[in-house]
C-alpha positions as CSV (number, residue, x, y, z in Angstrom):
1,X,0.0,0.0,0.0
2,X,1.4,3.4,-1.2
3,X,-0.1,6.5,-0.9
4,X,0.6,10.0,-2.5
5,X,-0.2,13.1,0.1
6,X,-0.2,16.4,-1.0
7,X,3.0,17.7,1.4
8,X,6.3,16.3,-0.9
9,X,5.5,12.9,1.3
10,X,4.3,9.0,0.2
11,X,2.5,7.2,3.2
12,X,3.2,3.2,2.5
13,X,4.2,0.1,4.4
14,X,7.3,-0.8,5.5
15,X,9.4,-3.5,3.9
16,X,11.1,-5.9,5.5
17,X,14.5,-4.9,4.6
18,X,14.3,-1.8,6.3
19,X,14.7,-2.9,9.9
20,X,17.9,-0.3,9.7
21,X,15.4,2.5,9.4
22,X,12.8,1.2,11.8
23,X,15.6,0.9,14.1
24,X,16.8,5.0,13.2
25,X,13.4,6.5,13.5
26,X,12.7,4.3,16.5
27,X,15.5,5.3,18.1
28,X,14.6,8.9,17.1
29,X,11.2,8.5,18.8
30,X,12.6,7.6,22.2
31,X,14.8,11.1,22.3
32,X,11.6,12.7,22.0
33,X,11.4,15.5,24.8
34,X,7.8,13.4,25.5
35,X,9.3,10.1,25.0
36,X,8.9,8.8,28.7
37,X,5.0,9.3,28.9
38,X,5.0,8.2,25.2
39,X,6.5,5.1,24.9
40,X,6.9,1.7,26.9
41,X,10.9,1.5,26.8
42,X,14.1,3.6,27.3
43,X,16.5,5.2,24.4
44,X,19.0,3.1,26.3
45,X,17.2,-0.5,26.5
46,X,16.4,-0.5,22.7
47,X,19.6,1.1,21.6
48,X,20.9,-1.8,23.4
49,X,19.0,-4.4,21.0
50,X,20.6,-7.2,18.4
51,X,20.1,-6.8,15.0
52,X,18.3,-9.5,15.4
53,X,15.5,-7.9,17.7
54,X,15.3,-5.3,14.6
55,X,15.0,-7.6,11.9
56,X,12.3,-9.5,13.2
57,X,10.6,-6.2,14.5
58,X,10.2,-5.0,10.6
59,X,9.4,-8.7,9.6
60,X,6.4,-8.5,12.1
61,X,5.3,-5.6,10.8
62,X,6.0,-5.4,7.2
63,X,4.0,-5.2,3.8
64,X,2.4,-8.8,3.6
65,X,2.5,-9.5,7.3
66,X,-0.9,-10.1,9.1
67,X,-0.8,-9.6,12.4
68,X,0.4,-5.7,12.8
69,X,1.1,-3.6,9.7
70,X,4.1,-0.6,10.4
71,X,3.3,2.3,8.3
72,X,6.2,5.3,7.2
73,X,5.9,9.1,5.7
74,X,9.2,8.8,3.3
75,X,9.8,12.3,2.2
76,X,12.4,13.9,-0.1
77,X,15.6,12.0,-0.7
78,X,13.7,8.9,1.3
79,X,13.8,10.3,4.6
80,X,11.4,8.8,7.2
81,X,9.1,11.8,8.1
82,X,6.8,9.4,10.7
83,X,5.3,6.2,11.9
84,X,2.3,4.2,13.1
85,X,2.0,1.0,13.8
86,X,-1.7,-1.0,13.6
87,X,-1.9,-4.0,15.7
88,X,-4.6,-6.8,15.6
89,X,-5.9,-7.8,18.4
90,X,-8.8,-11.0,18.3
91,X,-11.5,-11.0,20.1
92,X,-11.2,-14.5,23.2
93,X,-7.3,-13.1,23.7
94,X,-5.6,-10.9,25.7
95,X,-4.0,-7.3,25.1
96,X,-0.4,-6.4,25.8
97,X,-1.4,-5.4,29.7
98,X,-3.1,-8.9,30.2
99,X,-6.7,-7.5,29.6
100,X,-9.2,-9.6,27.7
101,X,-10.0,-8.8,24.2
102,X,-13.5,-8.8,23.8
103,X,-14.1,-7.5,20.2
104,X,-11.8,-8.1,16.6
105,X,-9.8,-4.8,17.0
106,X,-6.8,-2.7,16.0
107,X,-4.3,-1.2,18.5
108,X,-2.1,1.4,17.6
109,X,1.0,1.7,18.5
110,X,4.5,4.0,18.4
111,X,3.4,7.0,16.4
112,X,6.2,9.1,15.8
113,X,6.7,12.2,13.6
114,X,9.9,14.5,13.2
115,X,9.6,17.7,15.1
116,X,9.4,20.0,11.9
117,X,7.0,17.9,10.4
118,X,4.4,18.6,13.4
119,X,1.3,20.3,12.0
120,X,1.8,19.5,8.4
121,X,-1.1,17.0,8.5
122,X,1.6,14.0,8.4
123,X,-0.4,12.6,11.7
124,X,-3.9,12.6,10.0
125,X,-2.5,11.1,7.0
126,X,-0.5,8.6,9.0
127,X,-3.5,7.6,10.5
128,X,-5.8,7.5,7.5
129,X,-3.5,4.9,6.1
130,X,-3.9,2.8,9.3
131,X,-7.4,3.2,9.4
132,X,-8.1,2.3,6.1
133,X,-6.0,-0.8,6.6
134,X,-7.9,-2.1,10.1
135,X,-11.2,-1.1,8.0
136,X,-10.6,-3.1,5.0
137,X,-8.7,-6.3,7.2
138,X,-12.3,-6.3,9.2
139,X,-11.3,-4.7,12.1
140,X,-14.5,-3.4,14.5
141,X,-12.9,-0.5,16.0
142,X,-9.3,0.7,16.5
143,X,-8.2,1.8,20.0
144,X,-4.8,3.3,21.6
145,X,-3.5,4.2,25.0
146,X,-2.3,7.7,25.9
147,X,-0.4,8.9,29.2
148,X,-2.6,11.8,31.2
149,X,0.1,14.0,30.9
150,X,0.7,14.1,27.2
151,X,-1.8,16.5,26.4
152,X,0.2,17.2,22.6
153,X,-0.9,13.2,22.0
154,X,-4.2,13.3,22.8
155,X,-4.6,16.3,20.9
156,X,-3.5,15.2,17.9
157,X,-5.7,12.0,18.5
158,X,-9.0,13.6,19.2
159,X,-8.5,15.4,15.6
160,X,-8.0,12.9,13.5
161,X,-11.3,11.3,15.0
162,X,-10.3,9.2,18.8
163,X,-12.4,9.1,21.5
164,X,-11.6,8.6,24.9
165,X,-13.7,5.5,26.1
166,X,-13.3,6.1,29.6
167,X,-11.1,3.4,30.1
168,X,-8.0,3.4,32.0
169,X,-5.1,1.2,31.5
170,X,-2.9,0.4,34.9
171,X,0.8,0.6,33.9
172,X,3.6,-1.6,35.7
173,X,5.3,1.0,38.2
174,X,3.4,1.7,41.3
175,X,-0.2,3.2,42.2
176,X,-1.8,5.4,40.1
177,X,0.5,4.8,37.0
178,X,-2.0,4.5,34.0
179,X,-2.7,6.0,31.0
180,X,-6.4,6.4,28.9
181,X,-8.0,4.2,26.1
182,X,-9.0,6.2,23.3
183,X,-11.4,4.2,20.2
184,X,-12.7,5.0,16.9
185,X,-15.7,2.9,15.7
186,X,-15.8,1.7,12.2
């Protein structure tokens, strides 16, 4: 899946092959001034990773793959702009946090754009492209989890059409550590 967006950008898929850049812009993500209420790992435990780890992470998520599809803005000269990735989670499992799943579901996961790309409408189109992929692999309703504090996130959420659903999500690390569900019904 490619997509032209007006912006000098192409939304697509990720290949396989790129676990080098998955690895760059991941690493990228994690300096982000917001990174610690954004993410569920340190700069310094997936710097830290084999090859290995990376290779497998792009596999999982690649063009083709079925379970989780890892979508990238490539912009002039192939820089990676942003990322999203859709996870499927089916309904009689559990989630990540050990919750059950009760309904056939996307989750997404590590959305990252580049500083000066903020505001451009890279997010929304990010997004549109993950939508349209849990929409047309039969998902019922997309969901992510946000931190309280990272009111630049749920921002950019809420416009390109998330809800919170009043859930909370309890986060290893002591009382009161949790962050908020937020859905978009197909």
């Amino acid at each position: 899946m490619s997509v032209s967006v007006p912006g000098d950008y192409v939304i697509r898929s990720i290949r396989a092959d790129e676990w080098p850049a998955v690895k760059e812009l991941r690493l990228r993500a994690l300096r982000d001034p917001v990174a610690d209420l954004a993410y569920l790992e340190t700069y310094e435990d997936a710097a830290a990773r084999p090859e290995a780890y990376w290779r497998e992470r792009a596999a999982w998520g690649a063009e083709g793959a079925s379970g989780a599809r890892q979508f990238v803005a490539v912009g002039p000269g192939g820089l990676w702009l942003g990322t999203l990735t859709v996870l499927v989670e089916e309904a009689g499992t559990k989630d990540w946090a050990a919750f059950p799943v009760e309904r056939w579901q996307g989750h997404v996961v590590g959305v990252f754009v580049r500083p000066e790309w903020r505001g451009s409408g890279l997010t929304k189109a990010l997004f549109d492209a993950g939508l349209e992929w849990a929409w047309a692999n039969g998902l019922e309703r997309v969901r992510l989890i946000v931190h309280p504090d990272n009111g630049r996130a749920q921002g950019a959420y809420r416009k390109v059409g998330f809800m919170p659903s009043g859930r909370t999500v309890p986060l290893e690390g002591g009382p009161g550590d949790h962050e908020l569900e937020y859905v978009i019904e197909r």
